[in-house]
VEXTOR-72209 format. One record per residue (C-alpha): residue number from 1; x, y, z. Coordinates in Angstrom, 1 decimal. Example, Ala and Ser with C-alpha at 12.3 -4.5 7.8 and 13.67 -1.06 7.14 Angstrom:
REM residues 2
     k       px       py       pz
     1     12.3     -4.5      7.8
     2     13.7     -1.1      7.1
***
This chain:
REM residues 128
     k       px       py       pz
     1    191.0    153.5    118.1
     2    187.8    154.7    116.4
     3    187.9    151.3    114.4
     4    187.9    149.3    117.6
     5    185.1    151.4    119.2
     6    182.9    151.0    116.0
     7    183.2    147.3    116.7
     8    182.1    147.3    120.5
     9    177.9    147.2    121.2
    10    177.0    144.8    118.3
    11    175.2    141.7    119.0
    12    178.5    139.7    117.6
    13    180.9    141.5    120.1
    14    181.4    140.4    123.7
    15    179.6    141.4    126.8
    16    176.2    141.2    128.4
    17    173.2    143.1    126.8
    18    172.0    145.1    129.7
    19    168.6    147.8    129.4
    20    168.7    150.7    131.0
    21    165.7    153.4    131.1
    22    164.7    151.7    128.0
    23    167.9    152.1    126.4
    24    170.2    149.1    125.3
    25    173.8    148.8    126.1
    26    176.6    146.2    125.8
    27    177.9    145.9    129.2
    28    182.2    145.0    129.4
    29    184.6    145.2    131.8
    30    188.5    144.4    132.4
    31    189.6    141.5    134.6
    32    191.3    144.1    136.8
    33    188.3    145.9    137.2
    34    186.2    146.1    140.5
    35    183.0    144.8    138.8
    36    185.9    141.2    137.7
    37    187.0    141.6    141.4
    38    183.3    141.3    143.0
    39    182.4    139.1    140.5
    40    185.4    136.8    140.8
    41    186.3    136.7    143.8
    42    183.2    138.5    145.5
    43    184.9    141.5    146.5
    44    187.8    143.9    146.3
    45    189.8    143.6    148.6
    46    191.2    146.4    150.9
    47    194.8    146.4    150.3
    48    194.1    146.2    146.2
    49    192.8    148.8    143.6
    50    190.7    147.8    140.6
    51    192.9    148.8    137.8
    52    190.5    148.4    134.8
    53    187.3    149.7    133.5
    54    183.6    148.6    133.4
    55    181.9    150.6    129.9
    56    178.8    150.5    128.9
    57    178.4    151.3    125.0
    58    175.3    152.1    123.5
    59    173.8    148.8    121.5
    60    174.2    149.0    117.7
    61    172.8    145.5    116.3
    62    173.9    143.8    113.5
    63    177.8    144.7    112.9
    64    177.1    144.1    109.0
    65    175.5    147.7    108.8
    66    178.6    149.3    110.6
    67    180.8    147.4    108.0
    68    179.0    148.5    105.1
    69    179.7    151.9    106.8
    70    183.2    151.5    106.8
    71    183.3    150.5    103.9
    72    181.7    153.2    102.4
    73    184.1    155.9    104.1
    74    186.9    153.7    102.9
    75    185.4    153.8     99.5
    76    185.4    157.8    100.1
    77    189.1    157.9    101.1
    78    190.0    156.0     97.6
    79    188.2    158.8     95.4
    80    189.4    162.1     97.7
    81    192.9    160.8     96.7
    82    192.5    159.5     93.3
    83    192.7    156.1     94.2
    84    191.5    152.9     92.0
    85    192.1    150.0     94.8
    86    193.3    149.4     98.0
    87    197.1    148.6     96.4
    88    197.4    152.3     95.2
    89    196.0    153.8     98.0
    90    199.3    154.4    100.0
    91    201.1    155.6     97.3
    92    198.7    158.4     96.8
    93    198.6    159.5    100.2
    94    201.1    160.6    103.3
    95    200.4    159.0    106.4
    96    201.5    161.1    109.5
    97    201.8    159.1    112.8
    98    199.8    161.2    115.9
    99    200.9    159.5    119.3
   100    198.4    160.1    121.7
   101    199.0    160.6    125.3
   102    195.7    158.6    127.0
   103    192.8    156.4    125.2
   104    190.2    158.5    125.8
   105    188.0    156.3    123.1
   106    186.0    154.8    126.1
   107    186.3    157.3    128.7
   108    182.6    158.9    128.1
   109    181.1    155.5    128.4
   110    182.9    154.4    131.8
   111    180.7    153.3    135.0
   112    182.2    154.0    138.2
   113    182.8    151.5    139.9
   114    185.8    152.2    142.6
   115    186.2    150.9    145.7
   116    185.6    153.4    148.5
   117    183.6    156.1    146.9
   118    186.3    157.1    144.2
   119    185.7    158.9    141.3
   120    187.8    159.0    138.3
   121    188.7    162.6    137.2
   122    186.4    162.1    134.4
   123    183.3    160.8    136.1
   124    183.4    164.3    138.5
   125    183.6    166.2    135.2
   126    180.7    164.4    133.8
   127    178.7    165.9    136.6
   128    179.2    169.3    136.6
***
């Protein structure tokens, strides 16, 4: 998941380009979300509950910078294991899968936007 968040807020990913107190965010949201809902269909309607999320993630440019990022830390990973290429690399490493219970990748960045005054359990944590 912390590949496809590194990918979100570039100029060449989806979304509106939104500023906010002089701060600028790429603005997305789910089709099942209340912000798709008003947008859509101009309102969510009482018998229904949006479903998805509206994030905002903070603006990062250019996604050739983040590559050349990546790129380094994968260039990293090749010489902590003694790695000459990409080929030998899983051979000279044990990969152990960690199931995660929730995505929480996105959670920080979520903007309330419930029907009725709800609040996630996250966004009331965010404000104590």
């Amino acid at each position: 998941m912390k590949t496809i968040f590194q990918k979100a807020g570039h100029s060449e990913s989806g979304g509106e380009l939104v500023t906010i107190n002089g701060k600028q965010f790429k603005e997305f949201y789910g089709m099942s979300s209340a912000t798709a809902m008003k947008k859509y269909v101009g309102k969510v309607a009482n018998y229904r509950a949006s479903e998805g999320k509206t994030i905002r993630v903070p603006y990062r440019g250019n996604v050739e910078f983040t590559v050349l990022d990546m790129l380094g830390g994968i260039r990293s990973a090749c010489t902590y294991v003694g790695s000459a290429t990409l080929e030998t690399l899983s051979s000279r490493t044990i990969f152990i899968r960690v199931p995660m219970q929730t995505n929480e990748v996105f959670s920080r960045f979520e903007i309330n936007m419930g029907v009725s005054g709800y609040q996630s359990p996250k966004s009331k944590e965010n404000k104590k």
